[in-house]
C-alpha angles and dihedrals in degrees: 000000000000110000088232128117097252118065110216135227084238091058093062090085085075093032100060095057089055110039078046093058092046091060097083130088105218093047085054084057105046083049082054087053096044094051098094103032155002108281129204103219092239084075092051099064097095097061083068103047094276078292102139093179086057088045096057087053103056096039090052084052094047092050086038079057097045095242109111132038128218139200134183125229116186101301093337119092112215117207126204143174112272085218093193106049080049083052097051092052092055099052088053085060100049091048090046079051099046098039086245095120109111105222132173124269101241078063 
């Protein structure tokens, strides 16, 4: 995403997968997680009903989104916030706010 003050239509490639990732209450809780600190995903589980299986999914959508980072540790595997793809979406949706969003013309 450019660092200028406009997002643009082209950018919504990267932006769908995002804002699609985001729709979904228990990513939005493991983000919230994962908001003050690394995590190991052992400590995540929770925020999916103790389901690891469940977990696995929504964390592999979440990276598949760039959202989240991952490193591996031995045989543990540590999230965290990707703070500048966050940071991008939220600059889409000031600039969707403010008017500011440069869409096509056939929009």
């Amino acid at each position: 995403m450019t660092t200028g003050s406009t997002t643009s239509f082209a950018e919504l490639e990267t932006l769908a997968p995002r804002f699609a990732a985001l729709a979904e209450e228990k990513r939005l809780s493991i983000l919230a997680a994962l908001g003050s600190a690394e995590r190991c995903a052992c400590d995540l589980t929770g925020c999916c009903g103790d389901r690891q299986p469940l977990l696995s999914f929504h964390l592999k959508k979440l990276r598949d989104a760039g959202l989240v980072s991952v490193r591996r540790d031995g045989r543990w595997m540590h999230y965290s916030l990707d703070r500048e793809a966050l940071r991008e979406v939220a600059r889409a949706l000031t600039d969707l706010a403010d008017g500011a969003f440069d869409a096509p013309s056939c929009c």
